[in-house]
C-alpha positions in Angstrom: -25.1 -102.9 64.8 -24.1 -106.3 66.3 -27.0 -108.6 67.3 -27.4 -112.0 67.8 -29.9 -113.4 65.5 -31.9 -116.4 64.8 -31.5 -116.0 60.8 -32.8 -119.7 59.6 -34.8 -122.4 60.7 -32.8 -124.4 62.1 -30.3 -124.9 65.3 -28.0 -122.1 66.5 -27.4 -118.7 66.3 -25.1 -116.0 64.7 -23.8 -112.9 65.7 -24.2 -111.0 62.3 -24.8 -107.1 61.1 -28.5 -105.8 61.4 -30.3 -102.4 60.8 -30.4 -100.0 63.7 -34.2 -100.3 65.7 -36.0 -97.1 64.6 -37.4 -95.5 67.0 -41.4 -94.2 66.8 -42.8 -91.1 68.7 -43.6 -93.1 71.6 -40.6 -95.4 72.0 -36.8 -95.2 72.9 -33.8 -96.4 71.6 -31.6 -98.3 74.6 -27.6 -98.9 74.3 -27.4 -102.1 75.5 -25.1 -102.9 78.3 -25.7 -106.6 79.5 -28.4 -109.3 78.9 -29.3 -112.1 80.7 -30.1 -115.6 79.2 -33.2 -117.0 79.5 -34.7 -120.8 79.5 -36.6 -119.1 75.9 -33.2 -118.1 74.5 -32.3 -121.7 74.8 -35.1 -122.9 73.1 -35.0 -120.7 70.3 -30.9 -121.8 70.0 -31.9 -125.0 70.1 -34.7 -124.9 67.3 -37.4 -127.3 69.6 -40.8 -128.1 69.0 -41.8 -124.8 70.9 -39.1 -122.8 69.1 -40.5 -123.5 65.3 -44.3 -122.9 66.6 -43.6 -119.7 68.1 -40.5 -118.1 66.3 -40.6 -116.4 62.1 -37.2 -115.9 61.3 -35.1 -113.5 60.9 -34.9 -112.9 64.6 -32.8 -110.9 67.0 -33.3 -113.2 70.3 -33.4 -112.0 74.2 -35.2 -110.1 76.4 -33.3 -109.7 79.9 -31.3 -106.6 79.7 -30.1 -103.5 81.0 -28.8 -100.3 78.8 -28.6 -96.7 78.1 -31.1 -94.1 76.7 -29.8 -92.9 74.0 -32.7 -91.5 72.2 -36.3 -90.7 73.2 -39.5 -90.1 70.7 -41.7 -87.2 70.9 -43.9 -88.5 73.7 -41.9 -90.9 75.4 -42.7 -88.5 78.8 -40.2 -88.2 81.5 -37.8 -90.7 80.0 -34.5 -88.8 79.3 -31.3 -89.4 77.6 -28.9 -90.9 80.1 -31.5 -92.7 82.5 -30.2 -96.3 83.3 -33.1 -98.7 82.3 -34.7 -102.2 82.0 -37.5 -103.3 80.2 -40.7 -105.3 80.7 -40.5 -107.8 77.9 -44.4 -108.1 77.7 -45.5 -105.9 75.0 -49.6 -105.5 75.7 -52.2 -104.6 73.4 -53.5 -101.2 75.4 -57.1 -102.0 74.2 -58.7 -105.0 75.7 -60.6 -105.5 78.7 -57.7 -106.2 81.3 -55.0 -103.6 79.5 -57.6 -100.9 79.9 -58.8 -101.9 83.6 -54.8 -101.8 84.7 -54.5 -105.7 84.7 -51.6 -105.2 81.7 -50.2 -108.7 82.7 -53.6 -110.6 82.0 -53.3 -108.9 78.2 -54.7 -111.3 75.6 -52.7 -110.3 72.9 -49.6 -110.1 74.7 -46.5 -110.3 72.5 -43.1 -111.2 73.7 -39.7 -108.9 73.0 -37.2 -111.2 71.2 -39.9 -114.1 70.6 -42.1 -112.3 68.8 -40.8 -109.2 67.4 -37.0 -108.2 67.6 -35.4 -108.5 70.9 -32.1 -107.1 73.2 -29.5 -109.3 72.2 -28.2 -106.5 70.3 -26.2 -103.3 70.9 -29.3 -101.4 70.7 -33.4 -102.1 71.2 -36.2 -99.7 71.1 -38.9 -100.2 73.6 -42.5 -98.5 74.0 -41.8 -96.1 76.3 -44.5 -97.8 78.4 -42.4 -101.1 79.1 -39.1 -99.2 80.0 -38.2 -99.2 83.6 -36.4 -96.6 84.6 -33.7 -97.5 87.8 -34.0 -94.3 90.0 -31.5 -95.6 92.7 -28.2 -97.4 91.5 -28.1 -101.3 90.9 -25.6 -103.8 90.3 -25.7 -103.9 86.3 -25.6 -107.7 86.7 -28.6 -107.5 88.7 -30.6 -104.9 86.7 -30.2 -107.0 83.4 -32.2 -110.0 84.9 -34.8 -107.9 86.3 -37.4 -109.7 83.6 -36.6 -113.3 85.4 -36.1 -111.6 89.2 -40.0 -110.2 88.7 -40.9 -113.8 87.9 -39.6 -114.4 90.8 -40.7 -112.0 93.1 -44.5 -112.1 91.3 -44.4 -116.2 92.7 -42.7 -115.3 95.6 -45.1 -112.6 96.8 -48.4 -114.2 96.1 -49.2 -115.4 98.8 -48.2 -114.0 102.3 -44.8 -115.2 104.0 -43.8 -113.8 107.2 -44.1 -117.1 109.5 -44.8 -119.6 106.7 -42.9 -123.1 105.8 -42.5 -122.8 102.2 -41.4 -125.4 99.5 -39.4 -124.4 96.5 -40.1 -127.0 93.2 -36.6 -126.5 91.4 -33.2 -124.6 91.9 -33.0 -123.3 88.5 -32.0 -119.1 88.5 -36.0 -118.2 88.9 -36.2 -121.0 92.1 -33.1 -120.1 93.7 -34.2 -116.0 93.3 -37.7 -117.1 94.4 -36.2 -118.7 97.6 -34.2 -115.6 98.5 -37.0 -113.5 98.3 -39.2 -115.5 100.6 -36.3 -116.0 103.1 -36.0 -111.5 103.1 -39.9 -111.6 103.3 -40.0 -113.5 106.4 -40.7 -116.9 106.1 -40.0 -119.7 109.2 -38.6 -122.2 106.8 -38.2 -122.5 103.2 -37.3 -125.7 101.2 -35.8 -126.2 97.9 -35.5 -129.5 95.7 -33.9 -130.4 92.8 -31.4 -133.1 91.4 -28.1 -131.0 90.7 -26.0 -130.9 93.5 -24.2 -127.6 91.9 -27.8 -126.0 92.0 -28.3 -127.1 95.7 -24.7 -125.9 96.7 -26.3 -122.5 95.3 -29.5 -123.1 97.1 -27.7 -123.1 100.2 -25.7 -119.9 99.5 -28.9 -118.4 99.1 -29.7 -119.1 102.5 -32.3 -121.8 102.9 -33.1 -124.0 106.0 -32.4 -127.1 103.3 -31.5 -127.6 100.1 -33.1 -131.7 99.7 -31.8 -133.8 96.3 -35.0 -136.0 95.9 -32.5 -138.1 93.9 -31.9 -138.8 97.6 -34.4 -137.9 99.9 -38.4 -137.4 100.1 -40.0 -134.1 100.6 -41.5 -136.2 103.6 -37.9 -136.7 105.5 -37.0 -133.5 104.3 -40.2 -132.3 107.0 -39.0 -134.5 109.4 -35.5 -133.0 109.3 -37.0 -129.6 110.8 -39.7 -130.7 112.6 -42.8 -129.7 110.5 -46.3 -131.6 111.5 -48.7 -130.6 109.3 -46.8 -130.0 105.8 -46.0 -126.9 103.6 -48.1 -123.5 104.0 -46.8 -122.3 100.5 -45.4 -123.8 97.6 -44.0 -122.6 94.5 -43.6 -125.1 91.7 -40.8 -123.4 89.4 -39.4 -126.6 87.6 -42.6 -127.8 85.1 -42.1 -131.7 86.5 -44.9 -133.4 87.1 -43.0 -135.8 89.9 -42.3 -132.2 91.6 -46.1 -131.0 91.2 -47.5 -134.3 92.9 -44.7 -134.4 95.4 -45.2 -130.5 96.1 -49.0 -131.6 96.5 -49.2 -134.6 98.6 -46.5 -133.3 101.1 -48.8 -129.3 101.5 -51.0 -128.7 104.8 -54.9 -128.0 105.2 -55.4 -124.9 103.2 -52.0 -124.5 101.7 -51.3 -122.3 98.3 -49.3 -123.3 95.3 -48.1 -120.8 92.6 -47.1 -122.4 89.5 -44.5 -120.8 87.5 -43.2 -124.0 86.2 -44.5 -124.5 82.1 -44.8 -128.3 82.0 -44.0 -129.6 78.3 -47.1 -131.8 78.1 -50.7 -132.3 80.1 -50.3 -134.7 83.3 -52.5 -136.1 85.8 -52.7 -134.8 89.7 -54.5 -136.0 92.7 -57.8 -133.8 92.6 -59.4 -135.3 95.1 -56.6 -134.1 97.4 -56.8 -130.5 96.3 -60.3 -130.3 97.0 -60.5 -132.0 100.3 -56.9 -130.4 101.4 -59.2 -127.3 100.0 -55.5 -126.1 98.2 -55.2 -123.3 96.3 -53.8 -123.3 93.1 -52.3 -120.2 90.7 -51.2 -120.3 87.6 -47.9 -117.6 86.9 -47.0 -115.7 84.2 -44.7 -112.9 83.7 -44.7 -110.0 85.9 -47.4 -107.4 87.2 -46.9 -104.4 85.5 -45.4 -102.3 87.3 -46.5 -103.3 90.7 -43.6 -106.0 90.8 -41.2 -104.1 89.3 -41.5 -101.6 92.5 -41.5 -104.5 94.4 -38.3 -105.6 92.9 -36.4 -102.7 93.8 -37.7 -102.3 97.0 -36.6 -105.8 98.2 -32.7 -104.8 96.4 -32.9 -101.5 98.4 -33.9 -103.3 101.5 -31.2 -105.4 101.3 -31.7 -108.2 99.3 -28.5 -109.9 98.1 -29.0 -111.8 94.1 -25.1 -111.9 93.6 -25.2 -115.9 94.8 -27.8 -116.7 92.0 -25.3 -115.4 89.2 -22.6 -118.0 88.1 -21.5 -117.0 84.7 -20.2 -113.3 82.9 -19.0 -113.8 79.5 -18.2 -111.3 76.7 -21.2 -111.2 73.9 -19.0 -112.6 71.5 -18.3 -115.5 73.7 -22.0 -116.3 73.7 -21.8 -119.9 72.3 -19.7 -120.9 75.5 -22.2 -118.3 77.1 -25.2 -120.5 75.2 -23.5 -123.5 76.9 -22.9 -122.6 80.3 -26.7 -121.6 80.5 -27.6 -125.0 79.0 -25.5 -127.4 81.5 -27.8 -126.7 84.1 -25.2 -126.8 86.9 -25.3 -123.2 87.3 -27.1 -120.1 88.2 -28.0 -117.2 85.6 -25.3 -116.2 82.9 -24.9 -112.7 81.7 -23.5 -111.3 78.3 -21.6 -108.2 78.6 -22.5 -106.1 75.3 -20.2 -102.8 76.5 -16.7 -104.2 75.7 
């Protein structure tokens, strides 16, 4: 089959002829419709410090998709041939403490498809049964192949409660801007995102928010002004890893207020703790998705309405996937999908 494949150590990628995925008694084998490409698929193209800690190549890359069952294992249960599916690319352990009381997403030993074992950029992948998500009610196949980055979105969206809340958004990357719709469906009063890149704004705004602020520009602080908020922020969610945003996001947050952090800062920095404890904030780390729990959640929000065509900017053709690769990189737009079905 055709995957894209990290095959040296060293920058770039290359679409190239691999094995078939065999598929185990409790796995199935996915045709492979679309992917989506992720802030790690960049890395890995680009071969960064990150990249040569985490990656042993040969490697087929990616983990956002959507595909096809075409085969099922002895006790892959009531996955059938046919079914339209995603998959959760957090492949857990099953045996320690948190897999075993239900808490899959706090697995120790978690190991990441396409990062750390053979991933979905690829006409086929074969998933553990137990990480396929199974679409029940039809989706956009756009949509369905970023399901992995929408969870990260919805599990930061949703962790704190909305309805009536003024809530600032750290970053209009894909993950920010889907983060922003969600809390706008979910009922907040206001919602705020920042950034730099105007492009990523203009999308903000498509998305619906009360104000899309450059702080290239503006402060957080005038940004309040603007609509009239006293006391500061309810709820914040830090998506861009800068430590300017995570101090601004901080000193411009009420009496009480939460923080999420998705954002993965590159390096340790320093924050105003004697503000978080006398402000008495609340701070929570991010990672992944709640297995399943946000995955219904996902497809609740699509069923109820929620609209992610805004947040998706590019479609190429998998054997397009350098200009693909490049689009993702500019960071003007929103997500960028490779179609794998041509």
């Amino acid at each position: 089959m055709k995957a894209l494949v990290k095959e040296k150590a060293e920058p770039g990628l290359r679409l190239m002829d691999v094995p078939e995925p065999v598929v185990g008694p409790g796995d199935v084998l996915i045709k492979v419709l679309r992917t989506g490409i992720c802030g790690t698929d960049l890395h890995i193209r680009n071969w960064d410090g990150w990249a040569q800690q985490a990656i042993r190549t040969p490697l087929v890359v990616g983990h956002e998709f959507v595909g096809e069952v075409v085969e099922t294992g002895r006790d892959a249960g009531d996955i059938a041939v046919g079914d339209r599916v995603s998959g959760e690319g957090h492949l857990v352990c099953g045996k320690c403490r948190n897999c075993q009381a239900g808490r899959r997403h706090l697995c120790r030993a978690t190991v990441g498809l396409g990062v750390g074992r053979d991933g979905a950029f690829a006409e086929y992948v074969a998933l553990p049964a137990s990480n396929v998500w199974v679409h029940r009610v039809p989706v956009d196949l756009d949509v369905a192949a970023i399901f992995d980055p929408f969870g990260n979105a919805v599990h930061t969206a949703l962790s704190f409660p909305l309805v009536g809340e003024d809530v600032l958004i750290t970053g209009a990357g894909p993950i920010g801007l889907m983060a922003a719709a969600v809390a706008k469906h979910a009922g907040a009063r206001h919602v705020v995102v920042t950034d730099v890149s105007e492009d990523r704004l203009e999308l903000a705004r498509k998305v619906g928010v009360s104000l899309a602020l450059n702080v290239a520009e503006s402060t957080i602080a005038e940004g309040q002004r603007a609509l009239g908020l006293r006391e500061g922020f309810d709820v914040g969610l830090e998506m861009s890893g800068n430590p300017v945003a995570m101090r601004d996001m901080l000193a411009n947050m009420t009496h009480g207020g939460k923080i999420a952090m998705l954002g993965l800062p590159s390096d340790e920095f320093a924050v105003d703790w004697s503000r978080i404890v006398t402000s008495m904030i609340t701070i929570k780390g991010i990672y992944g998705r709640e297995m399943f729990e946000t995955w219904y959640a996902m497809s609740v929000l699509l069923e109820g309405g929620l609209d992610l065509a805004p947040v998706i900017t590019g479609r190429y053709d998998h054997r397009d996937y350098e200009a693909a690769f490049a689009d993702a990189a500019s960071g003007r737009g929103g997500k960028v999908i490779l179609d794998w079905n041509a």
